[in-house]
N, CA, C and O atoms as a GROMACS GRO file, in nm:
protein
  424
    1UNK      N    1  -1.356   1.116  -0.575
    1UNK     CA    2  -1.250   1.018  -0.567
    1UNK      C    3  -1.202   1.005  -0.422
    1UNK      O    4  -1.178   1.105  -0.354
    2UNK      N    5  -1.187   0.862  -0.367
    2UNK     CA    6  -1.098   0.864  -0.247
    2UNK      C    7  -1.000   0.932  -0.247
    2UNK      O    8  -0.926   0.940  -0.345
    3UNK      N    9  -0.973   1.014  -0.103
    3UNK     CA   10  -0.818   1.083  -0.093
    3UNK      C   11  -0.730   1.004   0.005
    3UNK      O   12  -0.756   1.027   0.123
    4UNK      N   13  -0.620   0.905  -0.020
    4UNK     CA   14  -0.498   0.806   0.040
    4UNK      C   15  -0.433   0.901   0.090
    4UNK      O   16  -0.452   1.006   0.028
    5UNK      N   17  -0.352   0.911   0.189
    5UNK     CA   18  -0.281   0.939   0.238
    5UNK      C   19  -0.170   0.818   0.257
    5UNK      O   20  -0.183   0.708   0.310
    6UNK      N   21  -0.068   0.872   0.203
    6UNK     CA   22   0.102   0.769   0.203
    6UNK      C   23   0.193   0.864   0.324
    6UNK      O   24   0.213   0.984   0.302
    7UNK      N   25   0.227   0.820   0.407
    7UNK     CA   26   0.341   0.884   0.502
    7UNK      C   27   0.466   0.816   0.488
    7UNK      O   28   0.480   0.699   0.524
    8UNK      N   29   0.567   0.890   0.434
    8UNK     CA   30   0.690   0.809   0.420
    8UNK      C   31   0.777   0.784   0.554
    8UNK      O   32   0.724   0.816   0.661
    9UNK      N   33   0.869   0.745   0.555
    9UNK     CA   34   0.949   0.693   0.669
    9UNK      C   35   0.996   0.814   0.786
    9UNK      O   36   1.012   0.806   0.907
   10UNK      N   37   1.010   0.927   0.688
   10UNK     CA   38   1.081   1.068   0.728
   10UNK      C   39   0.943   1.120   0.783
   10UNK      O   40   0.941   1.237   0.820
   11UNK      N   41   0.834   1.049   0.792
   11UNK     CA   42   0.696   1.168   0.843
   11UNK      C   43   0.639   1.251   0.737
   11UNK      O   44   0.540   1.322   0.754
   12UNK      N   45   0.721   1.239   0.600
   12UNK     CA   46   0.612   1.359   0.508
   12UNK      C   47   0.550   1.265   0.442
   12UNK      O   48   0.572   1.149   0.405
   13UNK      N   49   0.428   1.378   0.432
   13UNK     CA   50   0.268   1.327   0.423
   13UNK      C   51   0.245   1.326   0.275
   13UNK      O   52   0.339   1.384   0.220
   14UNK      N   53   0.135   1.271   0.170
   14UNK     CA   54   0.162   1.307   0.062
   14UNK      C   55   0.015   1.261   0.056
   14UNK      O   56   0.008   1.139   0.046
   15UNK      N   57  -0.093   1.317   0.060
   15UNK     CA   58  -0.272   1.341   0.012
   15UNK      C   59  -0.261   1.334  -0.143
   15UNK      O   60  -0.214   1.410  -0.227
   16UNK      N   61  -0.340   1.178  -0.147
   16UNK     CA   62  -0.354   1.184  -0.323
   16UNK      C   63  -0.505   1.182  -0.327
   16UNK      O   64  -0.566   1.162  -0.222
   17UNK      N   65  -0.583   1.205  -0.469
   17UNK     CA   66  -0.732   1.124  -0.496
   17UNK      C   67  -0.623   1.037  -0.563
   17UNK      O   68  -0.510   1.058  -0.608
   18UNK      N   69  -0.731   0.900  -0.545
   18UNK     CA   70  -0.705   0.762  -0.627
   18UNK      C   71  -0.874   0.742  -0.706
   18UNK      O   72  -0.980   0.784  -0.660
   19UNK      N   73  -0.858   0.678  -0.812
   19UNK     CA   74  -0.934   0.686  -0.900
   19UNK      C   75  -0.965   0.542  -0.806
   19UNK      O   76  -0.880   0.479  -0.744
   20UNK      N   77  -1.120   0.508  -0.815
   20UNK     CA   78  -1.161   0.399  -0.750
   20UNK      C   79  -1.137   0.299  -0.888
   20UNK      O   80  -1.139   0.340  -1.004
   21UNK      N   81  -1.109   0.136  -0.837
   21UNK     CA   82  -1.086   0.065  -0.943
   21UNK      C   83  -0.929   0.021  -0.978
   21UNK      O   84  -0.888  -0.080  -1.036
   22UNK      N   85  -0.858   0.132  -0.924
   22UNK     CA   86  -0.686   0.111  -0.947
   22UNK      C   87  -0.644   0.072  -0.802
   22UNK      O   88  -0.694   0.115  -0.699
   23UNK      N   89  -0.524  -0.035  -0.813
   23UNK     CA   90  -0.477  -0.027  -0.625
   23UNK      C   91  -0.407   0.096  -0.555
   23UNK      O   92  -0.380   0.209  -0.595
   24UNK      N   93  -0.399   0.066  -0.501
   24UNK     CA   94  -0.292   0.189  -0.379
   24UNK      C   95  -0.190   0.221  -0.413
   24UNK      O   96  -0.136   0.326  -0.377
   25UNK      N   97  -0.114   0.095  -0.530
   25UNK     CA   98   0.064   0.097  -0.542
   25UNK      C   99   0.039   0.170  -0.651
   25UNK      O  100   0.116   0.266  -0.656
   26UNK      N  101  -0.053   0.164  -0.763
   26UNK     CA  102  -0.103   0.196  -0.853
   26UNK      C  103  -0.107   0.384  -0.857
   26UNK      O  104  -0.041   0.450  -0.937
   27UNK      N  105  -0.186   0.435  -0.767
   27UNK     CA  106  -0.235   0.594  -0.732
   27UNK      C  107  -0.069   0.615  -0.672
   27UNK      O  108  -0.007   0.708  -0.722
   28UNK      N  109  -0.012   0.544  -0.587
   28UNK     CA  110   0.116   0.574  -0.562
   28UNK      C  111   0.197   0.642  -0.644
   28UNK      O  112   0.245   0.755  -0.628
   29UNK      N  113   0.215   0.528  -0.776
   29UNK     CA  114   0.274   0.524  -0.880
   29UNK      C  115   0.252   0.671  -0.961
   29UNK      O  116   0.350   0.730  -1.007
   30UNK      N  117   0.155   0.708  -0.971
   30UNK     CA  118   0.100   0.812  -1.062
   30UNK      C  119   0.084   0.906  -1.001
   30UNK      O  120   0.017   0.989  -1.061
   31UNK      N  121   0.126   0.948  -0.869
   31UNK     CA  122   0.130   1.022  -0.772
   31UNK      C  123   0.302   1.089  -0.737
   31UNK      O  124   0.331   1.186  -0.667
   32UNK      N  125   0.371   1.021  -0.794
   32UNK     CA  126   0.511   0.998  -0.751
   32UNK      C  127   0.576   0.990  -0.646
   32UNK      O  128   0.688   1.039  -0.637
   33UNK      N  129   0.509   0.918  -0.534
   33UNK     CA  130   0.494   0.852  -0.433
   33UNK      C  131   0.654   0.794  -0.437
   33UNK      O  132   0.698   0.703  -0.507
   34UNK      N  133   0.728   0.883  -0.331
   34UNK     CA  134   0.888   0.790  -0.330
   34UNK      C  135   0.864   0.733  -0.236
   34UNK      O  136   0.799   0.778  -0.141
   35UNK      N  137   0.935   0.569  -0.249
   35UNK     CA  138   0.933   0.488  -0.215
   35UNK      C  139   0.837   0.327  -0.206
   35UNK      O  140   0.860   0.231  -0.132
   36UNK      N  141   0.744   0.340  -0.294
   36UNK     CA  142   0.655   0.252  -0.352
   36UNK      C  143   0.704   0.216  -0.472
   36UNK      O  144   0.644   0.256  -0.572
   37UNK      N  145   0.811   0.140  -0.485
   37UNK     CA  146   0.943   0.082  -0.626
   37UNK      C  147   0.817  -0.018  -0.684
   37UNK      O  148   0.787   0.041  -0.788
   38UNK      N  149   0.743  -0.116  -0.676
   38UNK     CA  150   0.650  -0.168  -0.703
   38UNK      C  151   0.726  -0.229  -0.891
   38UNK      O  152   0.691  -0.186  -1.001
   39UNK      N  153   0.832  -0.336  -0.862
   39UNK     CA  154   0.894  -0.347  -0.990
   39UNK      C  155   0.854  -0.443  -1.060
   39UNK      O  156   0.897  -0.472  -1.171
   40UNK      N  157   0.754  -0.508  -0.986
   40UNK     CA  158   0.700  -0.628  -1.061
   40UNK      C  159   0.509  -0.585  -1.140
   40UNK      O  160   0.406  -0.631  -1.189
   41UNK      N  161   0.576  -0.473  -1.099
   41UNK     CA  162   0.451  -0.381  -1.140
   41UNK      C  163   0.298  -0.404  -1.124
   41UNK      O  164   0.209  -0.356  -1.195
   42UNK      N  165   0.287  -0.474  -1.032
   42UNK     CA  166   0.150  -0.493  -0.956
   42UNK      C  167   0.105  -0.661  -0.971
   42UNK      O  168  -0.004  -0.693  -0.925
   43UNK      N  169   0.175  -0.744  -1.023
   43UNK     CA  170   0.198  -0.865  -1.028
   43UNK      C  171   0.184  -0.957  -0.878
   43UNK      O  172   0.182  -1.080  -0.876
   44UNK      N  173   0.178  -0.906  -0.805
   44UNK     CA  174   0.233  -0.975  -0.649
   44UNK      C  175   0.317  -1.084  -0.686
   44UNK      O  176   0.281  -1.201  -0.695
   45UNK      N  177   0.455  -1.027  -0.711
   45UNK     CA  178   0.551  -1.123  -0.754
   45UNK      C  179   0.643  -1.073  -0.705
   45UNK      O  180   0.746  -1.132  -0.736
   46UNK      N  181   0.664  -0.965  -0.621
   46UNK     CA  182   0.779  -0.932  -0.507
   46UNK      C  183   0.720  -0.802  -0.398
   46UNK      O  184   0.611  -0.746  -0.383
   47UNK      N  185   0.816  -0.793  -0.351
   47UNK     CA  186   0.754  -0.744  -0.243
   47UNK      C  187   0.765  -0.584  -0.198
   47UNK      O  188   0.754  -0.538  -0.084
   48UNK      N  189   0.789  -0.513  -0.325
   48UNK     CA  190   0.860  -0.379  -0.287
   48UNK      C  191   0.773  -0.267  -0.312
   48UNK      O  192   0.814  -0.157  -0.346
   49UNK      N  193   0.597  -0.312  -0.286
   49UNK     CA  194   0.489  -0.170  -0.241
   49UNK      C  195   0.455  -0.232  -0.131
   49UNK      O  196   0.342  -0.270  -0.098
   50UNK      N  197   0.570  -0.243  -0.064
   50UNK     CA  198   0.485  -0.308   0.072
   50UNK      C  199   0.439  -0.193   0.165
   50UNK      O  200   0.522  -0.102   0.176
   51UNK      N  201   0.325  -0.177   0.232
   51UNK     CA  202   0.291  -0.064   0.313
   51UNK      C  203   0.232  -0.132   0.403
   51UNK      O  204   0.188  -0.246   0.389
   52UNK      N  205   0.227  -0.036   0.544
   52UNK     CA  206   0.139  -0.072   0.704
   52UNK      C  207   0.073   0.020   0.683
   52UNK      O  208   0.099   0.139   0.672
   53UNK      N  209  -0.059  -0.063   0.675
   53UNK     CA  210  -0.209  -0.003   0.682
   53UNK      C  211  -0.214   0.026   0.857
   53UNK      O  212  -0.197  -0.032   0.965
   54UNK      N  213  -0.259   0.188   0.784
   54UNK     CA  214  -0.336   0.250   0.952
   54UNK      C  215  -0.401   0.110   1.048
   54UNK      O  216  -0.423  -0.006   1.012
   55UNK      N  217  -0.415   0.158   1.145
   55UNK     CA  218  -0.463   0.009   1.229
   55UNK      C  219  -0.614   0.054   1.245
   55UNK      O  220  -0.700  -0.023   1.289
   56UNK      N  221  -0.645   0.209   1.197
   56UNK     CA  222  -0.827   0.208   1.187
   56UNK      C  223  -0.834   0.156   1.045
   56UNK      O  224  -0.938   0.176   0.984
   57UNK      N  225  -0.762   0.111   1.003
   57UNK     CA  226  -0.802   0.044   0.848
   57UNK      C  227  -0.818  -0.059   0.846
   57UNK      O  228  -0.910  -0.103   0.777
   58UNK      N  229  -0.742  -0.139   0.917
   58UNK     CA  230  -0.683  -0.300   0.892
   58UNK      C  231  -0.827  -0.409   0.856
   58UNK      O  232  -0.840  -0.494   0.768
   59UNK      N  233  -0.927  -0.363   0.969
   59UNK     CA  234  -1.073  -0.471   0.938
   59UNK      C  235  -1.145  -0.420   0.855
   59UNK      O  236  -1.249  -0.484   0.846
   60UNK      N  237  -1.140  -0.295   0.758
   60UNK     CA  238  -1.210  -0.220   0.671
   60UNK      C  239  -1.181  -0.315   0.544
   60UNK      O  240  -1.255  -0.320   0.446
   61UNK      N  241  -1.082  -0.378   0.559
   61UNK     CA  242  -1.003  -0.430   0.398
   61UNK      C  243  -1.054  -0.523   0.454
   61UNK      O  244  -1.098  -0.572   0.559
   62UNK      N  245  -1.022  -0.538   0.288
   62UNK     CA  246  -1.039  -0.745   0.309
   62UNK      C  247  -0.938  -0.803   0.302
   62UNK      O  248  -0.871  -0.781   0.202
   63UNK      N  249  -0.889  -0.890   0.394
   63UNK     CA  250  -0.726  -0.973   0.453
   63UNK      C  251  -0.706  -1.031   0.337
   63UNK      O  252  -0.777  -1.062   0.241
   64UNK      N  253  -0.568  -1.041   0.372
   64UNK     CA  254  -0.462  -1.079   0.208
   64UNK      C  255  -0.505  -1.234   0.190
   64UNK      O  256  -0.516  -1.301   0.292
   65UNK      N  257  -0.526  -1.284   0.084
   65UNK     CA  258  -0.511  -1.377   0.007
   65UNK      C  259  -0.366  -1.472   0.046
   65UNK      O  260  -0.271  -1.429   0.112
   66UNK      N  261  -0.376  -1.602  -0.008
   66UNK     CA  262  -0.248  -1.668  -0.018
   66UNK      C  263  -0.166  -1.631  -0.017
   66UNK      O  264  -0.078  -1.625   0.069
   67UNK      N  265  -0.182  -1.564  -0.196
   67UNK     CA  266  -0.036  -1.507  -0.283
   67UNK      C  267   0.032  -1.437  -0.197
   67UNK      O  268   0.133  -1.485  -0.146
   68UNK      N  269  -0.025  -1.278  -0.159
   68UNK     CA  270   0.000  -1.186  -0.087
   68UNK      C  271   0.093  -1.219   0.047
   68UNK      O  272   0.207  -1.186   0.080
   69UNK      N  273  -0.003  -1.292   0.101
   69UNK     CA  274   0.095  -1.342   0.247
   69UNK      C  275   0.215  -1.393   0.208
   69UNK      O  276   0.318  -1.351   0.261
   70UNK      N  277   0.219  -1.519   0.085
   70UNK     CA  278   0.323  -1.544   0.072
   70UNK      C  279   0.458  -1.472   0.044
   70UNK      O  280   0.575  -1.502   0.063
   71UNK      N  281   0.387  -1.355  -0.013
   71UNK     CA  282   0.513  -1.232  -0.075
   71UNK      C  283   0.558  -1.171   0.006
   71UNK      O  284   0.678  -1.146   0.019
   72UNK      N  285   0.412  -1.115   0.119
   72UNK     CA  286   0.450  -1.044   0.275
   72UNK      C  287   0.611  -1.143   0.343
   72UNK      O  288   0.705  -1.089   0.401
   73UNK      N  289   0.597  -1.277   0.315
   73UNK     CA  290   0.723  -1.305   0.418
   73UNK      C  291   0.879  -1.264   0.353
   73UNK      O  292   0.990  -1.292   0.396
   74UNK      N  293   0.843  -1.197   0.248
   74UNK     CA  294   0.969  -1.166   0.171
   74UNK      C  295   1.034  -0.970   0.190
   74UNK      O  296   1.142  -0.919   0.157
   75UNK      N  297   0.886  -0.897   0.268
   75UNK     CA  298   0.880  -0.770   0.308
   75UNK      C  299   0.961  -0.721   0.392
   75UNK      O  300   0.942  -0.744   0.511
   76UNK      N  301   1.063  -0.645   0.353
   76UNK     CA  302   1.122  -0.550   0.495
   76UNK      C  303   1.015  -0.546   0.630
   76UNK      O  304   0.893  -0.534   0.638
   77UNK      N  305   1.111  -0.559   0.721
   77UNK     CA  306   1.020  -0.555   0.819
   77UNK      C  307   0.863  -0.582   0.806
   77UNK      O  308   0.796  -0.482   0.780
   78UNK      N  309   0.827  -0.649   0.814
   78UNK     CA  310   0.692  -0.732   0.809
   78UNK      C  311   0.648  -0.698   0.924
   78UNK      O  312   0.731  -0.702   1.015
   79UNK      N  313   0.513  -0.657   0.955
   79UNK     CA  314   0.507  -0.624   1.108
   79UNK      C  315   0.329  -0.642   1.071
   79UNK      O  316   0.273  -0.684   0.969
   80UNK      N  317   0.257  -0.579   1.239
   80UNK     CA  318   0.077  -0.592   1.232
   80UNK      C  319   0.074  -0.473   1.077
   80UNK      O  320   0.160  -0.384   1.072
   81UNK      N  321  -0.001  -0.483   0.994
   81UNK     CA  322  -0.065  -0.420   0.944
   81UNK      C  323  -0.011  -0.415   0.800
   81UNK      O  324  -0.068  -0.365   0.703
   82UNK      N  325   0.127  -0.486   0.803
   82UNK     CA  326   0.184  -0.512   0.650
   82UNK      C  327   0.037  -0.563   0.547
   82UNK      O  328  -0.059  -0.634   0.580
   83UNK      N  329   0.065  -0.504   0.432
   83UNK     CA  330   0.009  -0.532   0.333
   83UNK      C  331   0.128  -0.459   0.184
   83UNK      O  332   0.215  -0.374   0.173
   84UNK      N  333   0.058  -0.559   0.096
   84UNK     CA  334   0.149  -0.498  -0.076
   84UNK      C  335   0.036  -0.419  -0.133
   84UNK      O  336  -0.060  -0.475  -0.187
   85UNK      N  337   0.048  -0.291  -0.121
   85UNK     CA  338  -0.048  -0.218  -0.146
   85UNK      C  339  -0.076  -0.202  -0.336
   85UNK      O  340  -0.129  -0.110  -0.398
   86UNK      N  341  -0.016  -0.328  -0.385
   86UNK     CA  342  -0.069  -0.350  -0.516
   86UNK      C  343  -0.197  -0.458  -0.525
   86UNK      O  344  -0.273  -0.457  -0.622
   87UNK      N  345  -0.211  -0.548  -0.416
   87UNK     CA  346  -0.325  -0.576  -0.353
   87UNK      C  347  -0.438  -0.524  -0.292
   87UNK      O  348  -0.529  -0.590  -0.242
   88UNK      N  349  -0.427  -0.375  -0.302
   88UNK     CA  350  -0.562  -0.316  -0.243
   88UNK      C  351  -0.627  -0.206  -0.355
   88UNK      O  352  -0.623  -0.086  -0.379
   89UNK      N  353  -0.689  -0.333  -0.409
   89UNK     CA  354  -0.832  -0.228  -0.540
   89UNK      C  355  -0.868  -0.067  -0.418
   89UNK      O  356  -0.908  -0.077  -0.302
   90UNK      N  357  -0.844   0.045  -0.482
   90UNK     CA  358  -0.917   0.118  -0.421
   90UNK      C  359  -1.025   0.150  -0.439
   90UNK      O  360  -1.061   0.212  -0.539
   91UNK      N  361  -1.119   0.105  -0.326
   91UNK     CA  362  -1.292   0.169  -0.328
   91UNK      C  363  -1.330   0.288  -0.324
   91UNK      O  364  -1.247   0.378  -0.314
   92UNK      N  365  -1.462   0.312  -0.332
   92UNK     CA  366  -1.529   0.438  -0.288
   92UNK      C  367  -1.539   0.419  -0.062
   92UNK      O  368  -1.546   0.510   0.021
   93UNK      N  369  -1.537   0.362  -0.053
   93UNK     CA  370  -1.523   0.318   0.102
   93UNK      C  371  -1.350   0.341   0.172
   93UNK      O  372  -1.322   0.332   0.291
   94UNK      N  373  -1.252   0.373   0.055
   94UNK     CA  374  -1.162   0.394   0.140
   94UNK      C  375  -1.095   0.531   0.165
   94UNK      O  376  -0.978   0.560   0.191
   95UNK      N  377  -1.234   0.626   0.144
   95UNK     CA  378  -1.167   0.807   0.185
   95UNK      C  379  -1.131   0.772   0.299
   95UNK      O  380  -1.191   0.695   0.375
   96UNK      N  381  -0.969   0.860   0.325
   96UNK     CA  382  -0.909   0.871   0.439
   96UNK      C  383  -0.790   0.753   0.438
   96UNK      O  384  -0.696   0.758   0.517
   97UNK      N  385  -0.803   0.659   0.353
   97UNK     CA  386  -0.702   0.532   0.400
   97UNK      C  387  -0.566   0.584   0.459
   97UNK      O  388  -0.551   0.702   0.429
   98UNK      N  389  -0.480   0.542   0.520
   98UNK     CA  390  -0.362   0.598   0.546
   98UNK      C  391  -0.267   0.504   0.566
   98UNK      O  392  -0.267   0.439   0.671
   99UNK      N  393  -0.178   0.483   0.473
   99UNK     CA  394  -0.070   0.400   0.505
   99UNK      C  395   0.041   0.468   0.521
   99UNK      O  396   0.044   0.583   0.478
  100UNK      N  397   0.169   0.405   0.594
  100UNK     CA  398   0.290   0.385   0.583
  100UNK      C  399   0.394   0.315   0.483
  100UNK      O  400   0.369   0.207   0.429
  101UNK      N  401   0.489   0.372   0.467
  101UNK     CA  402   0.589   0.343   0.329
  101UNK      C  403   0.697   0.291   0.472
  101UNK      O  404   0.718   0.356   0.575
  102UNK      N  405   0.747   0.167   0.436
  102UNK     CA  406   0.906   0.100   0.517
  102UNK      C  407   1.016   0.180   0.485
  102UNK      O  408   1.044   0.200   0.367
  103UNK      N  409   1.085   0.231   0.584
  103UNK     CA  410   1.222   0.263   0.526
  103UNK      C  411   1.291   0.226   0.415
  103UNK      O  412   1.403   0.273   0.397
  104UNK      N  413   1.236   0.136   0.323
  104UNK     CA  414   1.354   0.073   0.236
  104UNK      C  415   1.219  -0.053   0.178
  104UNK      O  416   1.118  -0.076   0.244
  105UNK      N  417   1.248  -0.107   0.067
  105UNK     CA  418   1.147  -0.249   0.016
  105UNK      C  419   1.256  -0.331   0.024
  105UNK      O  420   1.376  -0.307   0.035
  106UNK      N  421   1.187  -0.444   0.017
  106UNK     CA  422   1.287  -0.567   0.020
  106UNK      C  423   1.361  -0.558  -0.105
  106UNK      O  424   1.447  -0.641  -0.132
   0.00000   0.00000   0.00000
């Protein structure tokens, strides 16, 4: 299984396996990952698993869709590397991913 790495706002680290096939907000979720609220429950219908993908990640993925962007402009701090990590199916290609959790979701 891929192992994600989530770093919360405070710097602690939290190494999950994610089952390939589920997203990021998803392994979050079942991980008990604080701060990935994800209340629309993987819907991309708000904006609160928003995470900044590592910047050795960013061209590994495949760039957000419409929907996604559209939700991104609703994200705390929106910045390079925002993504709603209920948008990212996890692969067998993403051992190591590493995102960031925002101080706070929209």
């Amino acid at each position: 299984m891929p192992r994600i790495t989530y770093i919360e706002s405070t710097g602690r680290r939290h190494e999950v396996e994610a089952p390939i096939g589920i997203s990021v907000m998803e392994a979050a979720r079942q991980h008990g990952i604080p701060g990935i609220v994800a209340l629309c429950g993987g819907a991309c219908a708000c904006a609160t698993c928003h995470v900044y993908v590592d910047a050795q990640w960013r061209t590994a993925l495949a760039p957000p869709e419409d929907m996604e962007e559209g939700m991104l402009d609703n994200a705390w701090q929106r910045r390079a590397g925002s993504r709603l990590s209920c948008q990212l199916p996890v692969t067998a290609h993403m051992d190591g991913l590493i995102v960031e959790i925002p101080e706070r979701q929209a």
